[in-house]
SEVEXKE-705394 format. One record per residue: residue number from 1; x, y, z of N, C-alpha, C, CB in turn. Coordinates in Angstrom, 2 decimals. Atoms other than C-alpha are relative to their C-alpha. Last residue first. Glycine has a CB too. Example, Ala and Ser with C-alpha at 12.3 -4.5 7.8 and 13.67 -1.06 7.14 Angstrom:
<nodes>
<node num="2" n_east="-0.82" n_north="-1.19" n_up="-0.06" ca_east="13.67" ca_north="-1.06" ca_up="7.14" c_east="-0.77" c_north="1.09" c_up="0.73" cb_east="0.41" cb_north="0.46" cb_up="-1.42"/>
<node num="1" n_east="0.89" n_north="-1.19" n_up="0.00" ca_east="12.30" ca_north="-4.50" ca_up="7.80" c_east="0.90" c_north="1.20" c_up="0.00" cb_east="-0.99" cb_north="0.03" cb_up="1.25"/>
</nodes>
This chain:
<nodes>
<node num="71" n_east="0.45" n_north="-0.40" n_up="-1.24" ca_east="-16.22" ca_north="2.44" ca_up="20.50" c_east="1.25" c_north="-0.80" c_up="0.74" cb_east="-1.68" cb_north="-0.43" cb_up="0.40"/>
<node num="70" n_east="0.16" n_north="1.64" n_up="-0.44" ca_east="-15.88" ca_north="2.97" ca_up="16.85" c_east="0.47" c_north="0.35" c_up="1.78" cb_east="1.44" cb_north="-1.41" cb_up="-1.13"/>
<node num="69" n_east="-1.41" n_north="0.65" n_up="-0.64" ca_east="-16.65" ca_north="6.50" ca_up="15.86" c_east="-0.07" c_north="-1.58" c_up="0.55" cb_east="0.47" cb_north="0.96" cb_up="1.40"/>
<node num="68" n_east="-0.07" n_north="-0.85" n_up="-1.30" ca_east="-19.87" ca_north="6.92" ca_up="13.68" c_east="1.53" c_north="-0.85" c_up="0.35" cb_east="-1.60" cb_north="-0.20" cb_up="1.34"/>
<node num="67" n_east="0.47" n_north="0.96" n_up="-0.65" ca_east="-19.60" ca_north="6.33" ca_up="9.80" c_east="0.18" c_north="0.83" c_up="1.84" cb_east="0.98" cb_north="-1.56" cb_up="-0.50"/>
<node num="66" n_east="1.74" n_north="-0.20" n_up="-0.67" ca_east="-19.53" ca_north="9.16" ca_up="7.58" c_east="-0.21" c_north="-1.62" c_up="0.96" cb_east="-1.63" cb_north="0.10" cb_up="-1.81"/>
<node num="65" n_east="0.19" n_north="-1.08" n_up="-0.84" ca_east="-16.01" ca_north="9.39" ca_up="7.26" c_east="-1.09" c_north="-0.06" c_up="0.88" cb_east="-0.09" cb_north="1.10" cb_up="-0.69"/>
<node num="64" n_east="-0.61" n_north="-0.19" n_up="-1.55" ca_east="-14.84" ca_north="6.08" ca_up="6.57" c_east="-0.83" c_north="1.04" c_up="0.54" cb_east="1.67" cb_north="0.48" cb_up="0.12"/>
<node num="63" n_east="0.95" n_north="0.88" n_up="-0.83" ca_east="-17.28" ca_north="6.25" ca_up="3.06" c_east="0.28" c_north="-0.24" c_up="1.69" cb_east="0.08" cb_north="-1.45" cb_up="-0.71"/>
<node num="62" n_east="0.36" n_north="-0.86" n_up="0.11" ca_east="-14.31" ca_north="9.14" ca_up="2.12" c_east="-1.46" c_north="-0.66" c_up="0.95" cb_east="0.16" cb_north="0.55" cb_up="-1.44"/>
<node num="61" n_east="-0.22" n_north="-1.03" n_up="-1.25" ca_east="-11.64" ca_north="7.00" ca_up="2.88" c_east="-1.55" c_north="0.95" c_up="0.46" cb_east="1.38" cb_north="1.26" cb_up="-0.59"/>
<node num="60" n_east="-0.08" n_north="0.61" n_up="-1.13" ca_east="-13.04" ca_north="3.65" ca_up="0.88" c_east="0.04" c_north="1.53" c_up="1.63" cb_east="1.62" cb_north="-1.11" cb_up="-0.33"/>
<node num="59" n_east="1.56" n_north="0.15" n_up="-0.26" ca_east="-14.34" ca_north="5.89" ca_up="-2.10" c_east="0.30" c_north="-0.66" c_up="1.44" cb_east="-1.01" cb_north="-1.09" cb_up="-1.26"/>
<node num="58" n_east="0.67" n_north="-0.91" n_up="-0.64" ca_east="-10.35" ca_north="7.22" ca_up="-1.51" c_east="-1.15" c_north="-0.30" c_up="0.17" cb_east="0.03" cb_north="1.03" cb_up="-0.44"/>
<node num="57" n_east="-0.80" n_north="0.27" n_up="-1.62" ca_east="-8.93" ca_north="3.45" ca_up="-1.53" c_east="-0.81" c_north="1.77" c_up="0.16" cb_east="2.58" cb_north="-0.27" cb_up="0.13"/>
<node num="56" n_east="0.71" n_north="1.41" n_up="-0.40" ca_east="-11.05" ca_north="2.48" ca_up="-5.10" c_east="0.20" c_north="0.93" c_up="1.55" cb_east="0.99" cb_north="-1.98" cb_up="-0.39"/>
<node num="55" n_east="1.78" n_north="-0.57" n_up="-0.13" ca_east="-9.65" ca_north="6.01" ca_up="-6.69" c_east="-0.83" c_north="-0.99" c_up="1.12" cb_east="-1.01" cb_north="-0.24" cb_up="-1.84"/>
<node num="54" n_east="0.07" n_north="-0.95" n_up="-0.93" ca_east="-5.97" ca_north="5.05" ca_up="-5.74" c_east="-1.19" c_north="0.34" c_up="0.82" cb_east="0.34" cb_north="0.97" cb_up="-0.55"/>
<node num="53" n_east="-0.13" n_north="0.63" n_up="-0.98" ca_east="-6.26" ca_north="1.75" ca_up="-6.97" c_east="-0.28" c_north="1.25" c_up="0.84" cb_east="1.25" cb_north="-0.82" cb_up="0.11"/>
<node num="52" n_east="0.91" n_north="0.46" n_up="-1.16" ca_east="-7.62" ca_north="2.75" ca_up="-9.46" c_east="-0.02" c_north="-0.16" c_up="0.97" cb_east="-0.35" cb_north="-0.67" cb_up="0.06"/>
<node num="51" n_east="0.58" n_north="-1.39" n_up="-0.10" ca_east="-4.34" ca_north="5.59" ca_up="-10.56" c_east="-1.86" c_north="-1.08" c_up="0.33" cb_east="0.33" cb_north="1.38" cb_up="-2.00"/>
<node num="50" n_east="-0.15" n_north="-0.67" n_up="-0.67" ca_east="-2.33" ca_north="2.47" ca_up="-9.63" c_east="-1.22" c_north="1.15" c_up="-0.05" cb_east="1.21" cb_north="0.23" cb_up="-0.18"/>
<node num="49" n_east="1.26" n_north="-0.20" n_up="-0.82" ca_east="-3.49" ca_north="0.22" ca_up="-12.09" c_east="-0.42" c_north="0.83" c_up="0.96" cb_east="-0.19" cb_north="-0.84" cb_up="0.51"/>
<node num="48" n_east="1.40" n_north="-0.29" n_up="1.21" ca_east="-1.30" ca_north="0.36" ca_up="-14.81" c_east="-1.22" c_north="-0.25" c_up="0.79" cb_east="-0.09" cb_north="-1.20" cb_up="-1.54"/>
<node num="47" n_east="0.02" n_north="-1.43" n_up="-0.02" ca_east="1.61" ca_north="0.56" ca_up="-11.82" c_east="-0.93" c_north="0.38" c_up="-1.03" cb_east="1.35" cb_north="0.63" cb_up="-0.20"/>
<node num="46" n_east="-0.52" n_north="-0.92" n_up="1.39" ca_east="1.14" ca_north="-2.98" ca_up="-11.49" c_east="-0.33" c_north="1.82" c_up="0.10" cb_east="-1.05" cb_north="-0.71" cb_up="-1.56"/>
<node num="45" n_east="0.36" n_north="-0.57" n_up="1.11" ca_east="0.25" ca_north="-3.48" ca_up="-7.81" c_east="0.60" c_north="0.19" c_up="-0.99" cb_east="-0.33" cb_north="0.82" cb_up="0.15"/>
<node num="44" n_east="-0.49" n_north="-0.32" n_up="0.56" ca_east="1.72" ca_north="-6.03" ca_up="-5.02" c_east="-0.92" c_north="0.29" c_up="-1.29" cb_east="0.91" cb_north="-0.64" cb_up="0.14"/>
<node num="43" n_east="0.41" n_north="-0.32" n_up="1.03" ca_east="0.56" ca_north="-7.01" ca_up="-2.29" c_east="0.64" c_north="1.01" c_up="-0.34" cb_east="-1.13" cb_north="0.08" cb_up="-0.03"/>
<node num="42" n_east="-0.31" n_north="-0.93" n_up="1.21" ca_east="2.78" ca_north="-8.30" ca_up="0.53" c_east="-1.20" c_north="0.16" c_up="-0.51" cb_east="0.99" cb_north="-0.49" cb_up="-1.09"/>
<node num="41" n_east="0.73" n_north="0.51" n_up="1.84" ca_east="2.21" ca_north="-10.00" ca_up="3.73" c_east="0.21" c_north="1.30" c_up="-0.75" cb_east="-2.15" cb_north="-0.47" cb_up="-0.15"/>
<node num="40" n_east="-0.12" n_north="-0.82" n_up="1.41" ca_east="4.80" ca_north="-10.09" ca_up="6.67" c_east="-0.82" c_north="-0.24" c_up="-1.14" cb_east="1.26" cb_north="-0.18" cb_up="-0.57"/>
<node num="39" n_east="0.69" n_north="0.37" n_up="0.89" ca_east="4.77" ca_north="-11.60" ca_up="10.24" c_east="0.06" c_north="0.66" c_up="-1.05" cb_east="-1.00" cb_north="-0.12" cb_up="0.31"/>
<node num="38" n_east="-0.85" n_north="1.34" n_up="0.62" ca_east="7.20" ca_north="-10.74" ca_up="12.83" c_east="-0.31" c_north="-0.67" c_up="-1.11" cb_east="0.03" cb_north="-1.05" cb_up="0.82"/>
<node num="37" n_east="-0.93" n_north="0.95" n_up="-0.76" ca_east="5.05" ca_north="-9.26" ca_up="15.10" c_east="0.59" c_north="-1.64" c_up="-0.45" cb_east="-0.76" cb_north="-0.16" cb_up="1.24"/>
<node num="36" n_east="0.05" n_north="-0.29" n_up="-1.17" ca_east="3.64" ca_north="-7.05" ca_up="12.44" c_east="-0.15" c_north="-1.27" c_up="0.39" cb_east="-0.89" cb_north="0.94" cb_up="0.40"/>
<node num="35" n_east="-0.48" n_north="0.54" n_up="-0.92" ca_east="4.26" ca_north="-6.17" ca_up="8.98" c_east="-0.17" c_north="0.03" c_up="1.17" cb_east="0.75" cb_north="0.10" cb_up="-0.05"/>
<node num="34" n_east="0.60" n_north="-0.08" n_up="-1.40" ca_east="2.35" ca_north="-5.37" ca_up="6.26" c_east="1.09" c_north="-0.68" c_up="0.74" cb_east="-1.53" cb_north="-0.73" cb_up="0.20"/>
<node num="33" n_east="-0.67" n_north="0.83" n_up="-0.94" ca_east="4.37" ca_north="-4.80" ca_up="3.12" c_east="-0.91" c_north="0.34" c_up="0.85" cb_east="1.48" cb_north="0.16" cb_up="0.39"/>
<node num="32" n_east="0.37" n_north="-0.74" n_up="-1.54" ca_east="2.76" ca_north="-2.46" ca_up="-0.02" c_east="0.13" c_north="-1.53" c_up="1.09" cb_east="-2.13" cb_north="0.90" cb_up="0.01"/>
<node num="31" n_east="0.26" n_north="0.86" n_up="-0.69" ca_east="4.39" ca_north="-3.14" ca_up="-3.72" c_east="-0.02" c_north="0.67" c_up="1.68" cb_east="0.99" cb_north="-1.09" cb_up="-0.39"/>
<node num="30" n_east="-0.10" n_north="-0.47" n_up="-1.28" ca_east="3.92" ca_north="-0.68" ca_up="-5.96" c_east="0.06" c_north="-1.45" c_up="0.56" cb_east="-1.22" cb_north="1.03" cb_up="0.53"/>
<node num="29" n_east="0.72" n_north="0.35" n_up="-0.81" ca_east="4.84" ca_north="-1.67" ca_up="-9.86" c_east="-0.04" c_north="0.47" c_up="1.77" cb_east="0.20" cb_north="-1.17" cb_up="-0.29"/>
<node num="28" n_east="-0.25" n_north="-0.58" n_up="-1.24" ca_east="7.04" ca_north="-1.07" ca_up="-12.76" c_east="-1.48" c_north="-0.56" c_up="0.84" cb_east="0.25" cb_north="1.83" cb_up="-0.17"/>
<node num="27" n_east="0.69" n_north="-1.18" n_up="-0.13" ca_east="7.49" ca_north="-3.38" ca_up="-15.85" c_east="0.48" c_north="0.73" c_up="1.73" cb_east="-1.79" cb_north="-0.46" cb_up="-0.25"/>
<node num="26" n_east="1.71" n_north="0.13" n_up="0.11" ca_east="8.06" ca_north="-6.95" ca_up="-16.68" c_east="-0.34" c_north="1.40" c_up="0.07" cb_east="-0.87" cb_north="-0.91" cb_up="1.33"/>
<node num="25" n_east="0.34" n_north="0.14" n_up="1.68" ca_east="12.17" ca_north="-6.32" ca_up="-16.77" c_east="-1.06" c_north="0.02" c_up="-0.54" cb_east="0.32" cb_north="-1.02" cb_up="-0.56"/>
<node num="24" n_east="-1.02" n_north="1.57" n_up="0.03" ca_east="11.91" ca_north="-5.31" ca_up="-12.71" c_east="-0.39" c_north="0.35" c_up="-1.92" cb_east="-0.97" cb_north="-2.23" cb_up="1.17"/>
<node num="23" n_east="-0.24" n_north="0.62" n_up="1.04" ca_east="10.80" ca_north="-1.67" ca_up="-11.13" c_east="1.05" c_north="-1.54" c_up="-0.22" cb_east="0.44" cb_north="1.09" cb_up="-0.62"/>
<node num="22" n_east="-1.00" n_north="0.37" n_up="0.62" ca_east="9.74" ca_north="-0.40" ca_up="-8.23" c_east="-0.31" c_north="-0.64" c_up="-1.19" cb_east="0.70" cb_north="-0.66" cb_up="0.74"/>
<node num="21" n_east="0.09" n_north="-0.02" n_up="1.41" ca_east="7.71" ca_north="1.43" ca_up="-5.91" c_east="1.31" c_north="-0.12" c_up="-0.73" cb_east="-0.64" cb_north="1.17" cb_up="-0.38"/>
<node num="20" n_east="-1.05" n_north="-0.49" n_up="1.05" ca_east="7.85" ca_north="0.58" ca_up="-2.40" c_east="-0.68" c_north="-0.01" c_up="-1.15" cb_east="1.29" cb_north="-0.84" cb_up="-0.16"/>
<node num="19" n_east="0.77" n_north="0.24" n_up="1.99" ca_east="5.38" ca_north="1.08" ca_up="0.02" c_east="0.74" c_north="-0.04" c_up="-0.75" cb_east="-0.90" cb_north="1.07" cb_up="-0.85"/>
<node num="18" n_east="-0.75" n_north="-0.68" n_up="0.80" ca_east="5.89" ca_north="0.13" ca_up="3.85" c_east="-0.34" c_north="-0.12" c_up="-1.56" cb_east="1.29" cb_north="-0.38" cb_up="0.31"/>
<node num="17" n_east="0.15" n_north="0.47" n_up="1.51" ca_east="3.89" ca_north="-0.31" ca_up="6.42" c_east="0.90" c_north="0.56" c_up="-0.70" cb_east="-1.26" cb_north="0.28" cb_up="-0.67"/>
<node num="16" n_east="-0.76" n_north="-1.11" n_up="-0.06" ca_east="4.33" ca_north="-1.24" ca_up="10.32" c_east="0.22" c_north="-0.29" c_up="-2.05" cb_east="1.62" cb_north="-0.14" cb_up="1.41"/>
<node num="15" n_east="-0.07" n_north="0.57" n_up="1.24" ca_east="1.28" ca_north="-2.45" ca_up="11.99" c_east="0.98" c_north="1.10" c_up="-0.99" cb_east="-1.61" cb_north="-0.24" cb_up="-0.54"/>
<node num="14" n_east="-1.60" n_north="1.06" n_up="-0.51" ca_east="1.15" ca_north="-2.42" ca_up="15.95" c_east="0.79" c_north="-0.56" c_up="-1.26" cb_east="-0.47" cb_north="-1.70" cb_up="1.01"/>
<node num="13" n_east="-0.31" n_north="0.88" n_up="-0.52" ca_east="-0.74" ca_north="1.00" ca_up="15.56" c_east="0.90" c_north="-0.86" c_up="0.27" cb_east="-0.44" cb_north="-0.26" cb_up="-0.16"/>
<node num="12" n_east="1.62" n_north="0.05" n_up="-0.27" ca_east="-0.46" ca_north="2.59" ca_up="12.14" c_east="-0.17" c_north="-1.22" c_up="0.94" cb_east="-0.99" cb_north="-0.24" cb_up="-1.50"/>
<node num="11" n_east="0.12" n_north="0.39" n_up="-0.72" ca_east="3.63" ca_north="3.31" ca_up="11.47" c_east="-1.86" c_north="-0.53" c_up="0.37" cb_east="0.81" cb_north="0.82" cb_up="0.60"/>
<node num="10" n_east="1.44" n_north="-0.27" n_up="-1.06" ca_east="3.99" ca_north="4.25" ca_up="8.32" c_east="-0.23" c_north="-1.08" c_up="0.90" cb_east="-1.50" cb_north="0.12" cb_up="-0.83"/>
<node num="9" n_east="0.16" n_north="1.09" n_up="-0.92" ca_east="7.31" ca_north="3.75" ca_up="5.79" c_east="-1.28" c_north="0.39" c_up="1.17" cb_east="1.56" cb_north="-0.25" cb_up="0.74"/>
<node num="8" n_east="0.84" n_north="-1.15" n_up="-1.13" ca_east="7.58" ca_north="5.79" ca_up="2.47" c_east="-0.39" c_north="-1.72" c_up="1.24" cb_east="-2.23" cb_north="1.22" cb_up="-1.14"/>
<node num="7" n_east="0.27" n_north="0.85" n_up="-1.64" ca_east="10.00" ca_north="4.10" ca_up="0.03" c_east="-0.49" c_north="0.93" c_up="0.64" cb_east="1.32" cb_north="-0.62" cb_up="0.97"/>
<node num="6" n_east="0.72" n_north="-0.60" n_up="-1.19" ca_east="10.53" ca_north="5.25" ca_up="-3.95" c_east="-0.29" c_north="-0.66" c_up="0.52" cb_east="-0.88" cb_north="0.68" cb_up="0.01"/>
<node num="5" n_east="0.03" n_north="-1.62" n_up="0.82" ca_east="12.69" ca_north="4.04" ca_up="-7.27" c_east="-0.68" c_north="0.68" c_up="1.23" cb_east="-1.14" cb_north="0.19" cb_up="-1.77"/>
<node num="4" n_east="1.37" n_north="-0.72" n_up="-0.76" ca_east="13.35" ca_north="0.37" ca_up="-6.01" c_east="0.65" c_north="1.60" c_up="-0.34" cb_east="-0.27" cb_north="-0.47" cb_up="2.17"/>
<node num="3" n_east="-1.04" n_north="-1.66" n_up="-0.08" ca_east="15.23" ca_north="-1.60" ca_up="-8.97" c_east="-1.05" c_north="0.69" c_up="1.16" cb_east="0.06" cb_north="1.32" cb_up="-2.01"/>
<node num="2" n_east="0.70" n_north="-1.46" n_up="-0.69" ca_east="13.84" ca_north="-5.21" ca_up="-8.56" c_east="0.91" c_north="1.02" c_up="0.47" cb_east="-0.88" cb_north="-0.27" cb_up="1.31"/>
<node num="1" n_east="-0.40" n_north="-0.87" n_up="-1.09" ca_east="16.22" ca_north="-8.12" ca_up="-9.92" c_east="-0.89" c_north="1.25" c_up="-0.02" cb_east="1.50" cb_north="0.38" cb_up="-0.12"/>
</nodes>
């Protein structure tokens, strides 16, 4: 059974996300939901990875910047 400890929900477009962080007997972990029209995929992080995951997703934000606007 999964204990959930924190939920943040984001709308982006037609795509509706949610992040939980939780815990089971194995440990803790994020798990991030896509959902949209009706459809649902998961991934799911160990929380011993989190602080990459983070780093990985800002080189991603930061590379966003410098690109030109999409058209």
């Amino acid at each position: 059974m999964d204990t959930r400890l924190q939920s943040h929900s984001i709308m982006v477009e037609r795509k509706h996300l949610t992040f939980d962080l939780k815990e089971n007997s194995r440990g803790r972990f994020l798990r991030i939901i896509e959902e949209v029209s009706g459809r649902r995929n998961a991934i799911i992080i160990p929380l011993t990875g989190i602080d990459d995951f983070r780093d990985v997703l800002n080189e991603v934000i930061k590379f966003s910047k410098t690109l030109s606007p999409e058209v």
